[in-house]
C-alpha positions in Angstrom: 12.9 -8.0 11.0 15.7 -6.2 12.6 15.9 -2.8 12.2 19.3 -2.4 10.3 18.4 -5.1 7.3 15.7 -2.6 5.7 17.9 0.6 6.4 21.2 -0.9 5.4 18.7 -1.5 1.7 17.1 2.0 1.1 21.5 2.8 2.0 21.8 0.3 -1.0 19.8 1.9 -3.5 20.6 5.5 -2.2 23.8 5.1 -3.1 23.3 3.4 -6.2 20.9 6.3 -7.7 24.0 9.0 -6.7 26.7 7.0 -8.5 24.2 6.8 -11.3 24.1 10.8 -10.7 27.9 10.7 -10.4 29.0 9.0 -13.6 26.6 11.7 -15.4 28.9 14.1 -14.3 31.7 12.5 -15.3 30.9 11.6 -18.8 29.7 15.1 -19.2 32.5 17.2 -18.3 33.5 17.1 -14.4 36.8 15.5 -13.2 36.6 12.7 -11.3 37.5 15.4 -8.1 34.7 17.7 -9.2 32.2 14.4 -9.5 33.2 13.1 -6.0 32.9 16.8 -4.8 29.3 17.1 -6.0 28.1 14.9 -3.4 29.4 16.9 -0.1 28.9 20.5 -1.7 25.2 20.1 -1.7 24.9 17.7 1.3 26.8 19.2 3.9 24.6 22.0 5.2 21.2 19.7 4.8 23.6 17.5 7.1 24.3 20.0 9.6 20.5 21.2 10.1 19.2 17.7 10.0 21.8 16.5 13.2 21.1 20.1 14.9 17.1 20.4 13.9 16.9 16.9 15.3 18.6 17.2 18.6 16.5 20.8 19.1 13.4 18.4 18.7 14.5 16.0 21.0 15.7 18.6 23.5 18.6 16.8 23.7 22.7 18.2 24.6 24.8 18.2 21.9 27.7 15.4 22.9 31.1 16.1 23.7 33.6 15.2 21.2 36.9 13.8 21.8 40.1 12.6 20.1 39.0 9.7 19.2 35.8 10.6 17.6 38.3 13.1 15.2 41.0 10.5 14.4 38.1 7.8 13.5 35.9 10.4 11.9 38.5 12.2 9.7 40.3 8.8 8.6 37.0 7.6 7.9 36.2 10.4 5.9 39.4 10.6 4.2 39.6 6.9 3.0 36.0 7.5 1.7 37.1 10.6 -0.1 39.7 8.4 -2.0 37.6 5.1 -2.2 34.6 7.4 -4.2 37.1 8.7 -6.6 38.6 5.3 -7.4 35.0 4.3 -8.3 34.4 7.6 -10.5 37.5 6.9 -12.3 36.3 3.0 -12.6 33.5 4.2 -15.1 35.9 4.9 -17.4 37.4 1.5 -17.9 34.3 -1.0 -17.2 30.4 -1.1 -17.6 28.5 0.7 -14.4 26.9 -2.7 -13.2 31.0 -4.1 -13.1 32.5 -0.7 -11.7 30.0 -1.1 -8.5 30.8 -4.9 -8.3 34.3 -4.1 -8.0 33.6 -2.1 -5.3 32.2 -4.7 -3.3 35.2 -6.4 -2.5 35.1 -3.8 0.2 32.9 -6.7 2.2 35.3 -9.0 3.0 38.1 -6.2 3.8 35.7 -4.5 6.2 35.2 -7.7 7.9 39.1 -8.4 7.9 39.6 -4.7 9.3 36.9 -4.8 11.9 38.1 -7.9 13.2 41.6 -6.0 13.8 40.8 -2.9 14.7 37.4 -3.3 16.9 37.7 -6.8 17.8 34.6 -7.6 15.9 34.4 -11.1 14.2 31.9 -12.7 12.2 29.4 -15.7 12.7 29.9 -18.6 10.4 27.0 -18.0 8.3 28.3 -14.9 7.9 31.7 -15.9 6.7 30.0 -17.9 4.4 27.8 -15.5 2.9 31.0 -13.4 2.5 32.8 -16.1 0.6 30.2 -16.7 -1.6 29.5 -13.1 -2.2 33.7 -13.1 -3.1 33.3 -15.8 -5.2 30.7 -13.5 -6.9 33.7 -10.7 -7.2 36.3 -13.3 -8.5 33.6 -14.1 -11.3 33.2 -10.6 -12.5 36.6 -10.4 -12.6 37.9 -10.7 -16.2 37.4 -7.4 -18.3 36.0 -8.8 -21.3 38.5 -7.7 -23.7 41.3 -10.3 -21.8 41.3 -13.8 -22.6 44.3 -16.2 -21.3 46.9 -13.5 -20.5 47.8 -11.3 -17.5 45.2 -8.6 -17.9 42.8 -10.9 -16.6 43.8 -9.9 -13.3 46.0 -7.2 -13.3 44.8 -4.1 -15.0 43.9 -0.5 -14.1 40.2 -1.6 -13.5 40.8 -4.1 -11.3 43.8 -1.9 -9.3 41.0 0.6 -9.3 38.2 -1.5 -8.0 40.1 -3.5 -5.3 41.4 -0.1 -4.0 37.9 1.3 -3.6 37.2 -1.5 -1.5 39.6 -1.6 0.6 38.9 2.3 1.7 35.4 1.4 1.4 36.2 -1.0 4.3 38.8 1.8 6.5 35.8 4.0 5.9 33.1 1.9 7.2 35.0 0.8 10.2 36.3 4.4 11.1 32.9 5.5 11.2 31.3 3.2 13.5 34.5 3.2 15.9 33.4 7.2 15.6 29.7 6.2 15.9 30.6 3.9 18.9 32.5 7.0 20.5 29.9 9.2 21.2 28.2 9.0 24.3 24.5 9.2 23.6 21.4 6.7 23.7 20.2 8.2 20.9 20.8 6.0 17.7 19.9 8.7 15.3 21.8 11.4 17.2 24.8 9.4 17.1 24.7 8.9 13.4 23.6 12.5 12.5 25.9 14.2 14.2 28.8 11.8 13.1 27.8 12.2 9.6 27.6 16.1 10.2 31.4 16.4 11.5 32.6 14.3 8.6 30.7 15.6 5.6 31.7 19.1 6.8 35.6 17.8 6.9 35.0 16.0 3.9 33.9 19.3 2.2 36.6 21.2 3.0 38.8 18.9 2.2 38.0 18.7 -1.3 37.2 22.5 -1.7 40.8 22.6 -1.0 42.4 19.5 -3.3 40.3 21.5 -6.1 41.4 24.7 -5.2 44.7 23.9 -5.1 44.8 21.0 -8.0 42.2 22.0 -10.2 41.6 25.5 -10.7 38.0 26.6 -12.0 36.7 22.8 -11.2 34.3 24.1 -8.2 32.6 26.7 -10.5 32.2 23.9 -12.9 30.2 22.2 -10.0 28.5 24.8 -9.1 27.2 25.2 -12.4 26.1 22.0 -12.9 23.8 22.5 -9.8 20.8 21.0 -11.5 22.5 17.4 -11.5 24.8 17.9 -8.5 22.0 18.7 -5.9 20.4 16.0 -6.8 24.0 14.0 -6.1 24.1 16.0 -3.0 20.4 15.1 -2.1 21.2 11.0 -3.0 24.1 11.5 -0.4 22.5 12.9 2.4 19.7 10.1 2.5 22.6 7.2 1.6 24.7 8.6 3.8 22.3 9.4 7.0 21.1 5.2 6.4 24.4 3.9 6.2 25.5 5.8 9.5 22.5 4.4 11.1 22.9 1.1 9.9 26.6 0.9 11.2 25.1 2.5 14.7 22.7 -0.7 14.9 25.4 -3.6 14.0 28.3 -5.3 13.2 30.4 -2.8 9.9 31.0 -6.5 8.3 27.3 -7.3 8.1 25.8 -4.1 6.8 28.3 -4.4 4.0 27.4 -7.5 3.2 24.0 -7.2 3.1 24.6 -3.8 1.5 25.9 -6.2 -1.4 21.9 -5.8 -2.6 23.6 -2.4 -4.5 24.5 -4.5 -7.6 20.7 -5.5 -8.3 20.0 -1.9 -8.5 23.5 -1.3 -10.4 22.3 -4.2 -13.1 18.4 -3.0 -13.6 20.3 0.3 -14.3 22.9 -0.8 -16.3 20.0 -2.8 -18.7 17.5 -0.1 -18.3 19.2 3.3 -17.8 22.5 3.0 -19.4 21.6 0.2 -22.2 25.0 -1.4 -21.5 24.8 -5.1 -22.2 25.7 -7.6 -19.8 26.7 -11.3 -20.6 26.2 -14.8 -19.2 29.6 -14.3 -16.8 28.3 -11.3 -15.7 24.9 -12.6 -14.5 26.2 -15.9 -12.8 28.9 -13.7 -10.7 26.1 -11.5 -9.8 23.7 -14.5 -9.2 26.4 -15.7 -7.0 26.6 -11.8 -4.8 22.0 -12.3 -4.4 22.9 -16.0 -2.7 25.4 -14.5 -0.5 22.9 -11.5 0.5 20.2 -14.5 1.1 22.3 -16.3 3.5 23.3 -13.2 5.2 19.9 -12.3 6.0 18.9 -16.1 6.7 22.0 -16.8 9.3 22.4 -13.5 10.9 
């Protein structure tokens, strides 16, 4: 088994448990900035002695960093800044297990963008793991208050979750192409110290959007360290896997096979959360585990 398929799983259900952890925190207080911020206040500085620790280890030169490391890096980081609130605000209008599903429509996009932007197309097994995995999206489509009239596909959950996937896809592709720019043989290196620069931008970033636009919300964070460090912690190892996993191969495929999320998302929708889910709901995802299959089967 290649090396990327198990990584690009434990990414899966990394970043599953910490938008678990995330839509605590929202329900219990935090804005949907002081939820997203959770996850880089406590992860940045783990990041930053985990890429330097490891290259002290190795004995290996830190890389030189040019231009278009930073444009990739900080457009990937700034599209994933705005994809993760789209999904915190989600939560509010649909069940966990649909918010996350939503999100996934960030497969086919990144596939669409990396074509474009890297030059990176997809095998035809892939493509139709993708289309079944959409097909899987278009199911769980319907909020379940809509029957026969034009909220079935345009309302403010939907807006939301399409959104999310679409920066969900910038932000995948940015940080490979970032990934891609460094000039080391070192897969881990690459990714740690890719995921370093940008959880460090991402951190200030939002330190300042909350600073500016929501006074007293980073003291609210801070006080809900208990929960938030554990958001932070979730990060760091989603994060680190997902970075690696776009180091070892095609952006498209990792998402796609990253598509495993929404098993985890349902057994904690039915087991955590006690939402109920009904007979749509389990075909469309039904649909998204075939599409995973095939991916790993063909690729």
């Amino acid at each position: 088994m290649a090396l990327w398929i198990p990584v690009t799983i434990f990414a899966a259900f990394a970043q599953n448990l910490r938008f678990m952890l995330q839509r605590h925190l929202k329900v219990t207080g935090l804005s949907t900035g002081g939820a997203t911020f959770s996850r880089f206040l406590f992860s940045a500085p783990l990041v930053a002695v985990i890429a330097l620790g490891y290259g002290a280890v190795r004995g290996l030169e830190f890389p030189a960093l040019g231009p278009r490391f930073w444009v990739a890096a900080t457009l990937g980081g700034t599209a994933q800044i705005l994809a993760t609130m789209c999904v915190v605000a989600l939560f509010a209008h649909r069940s966990f297990a649909i918010g996350i599903t939503f999100k996934k429509t960030e497969v086919m996009l990144t596939a669409l963008i990396g074509f474009v932007v890297l030059g990176e197309a997809v095998s035809l097994g892939a493509a139709l793991a993708i289309a079944i995995g959409f097909v899987g999206v278009v199911i769980l489509s319907d909020p379940p208050e809509a029957v026969g009239d034009w909220r079935r596909l345009f309302n403010r959950g939907a807006a939301l979750g399409l959104a999310s996937g679409a920066l969900f896809g910038v932000s995948a592709i940015g940080y490979r192409a970032a990934s891609l720019e460094i000039a080391s043989d070192d897969v881990i290196q690459r990714a740690s110290v890719t995921l370093m620069c940008v959880t460090a931008f991402q951190t200030a970033l939002m330190a300042g959007y909350l600073a500016w636009r929501e006074r007293g919300e980073i003291t609210r964070v801070v006080a809900s360290w208990r929960v938030s460090t554990l958001v932070g912690l979730s990060s760091l190892a989603g994060s680190l896997a997902w970075f690696t996993a776009f180091t070892l191969q095609n952006a498209a495929y990792v998402k796609a096979l990253g598509q495993v999320e929404l098993v985890f998302s349902f057994l904690a929708t039915t087991f955590v959360f006690r939402e109920k889910t009904t007979g749509r709901e389990v075909l469309g995802v039904a649909a998204i585990v075939a599409s995973v299959l095939v991916l790993v089967l063909t690729v």
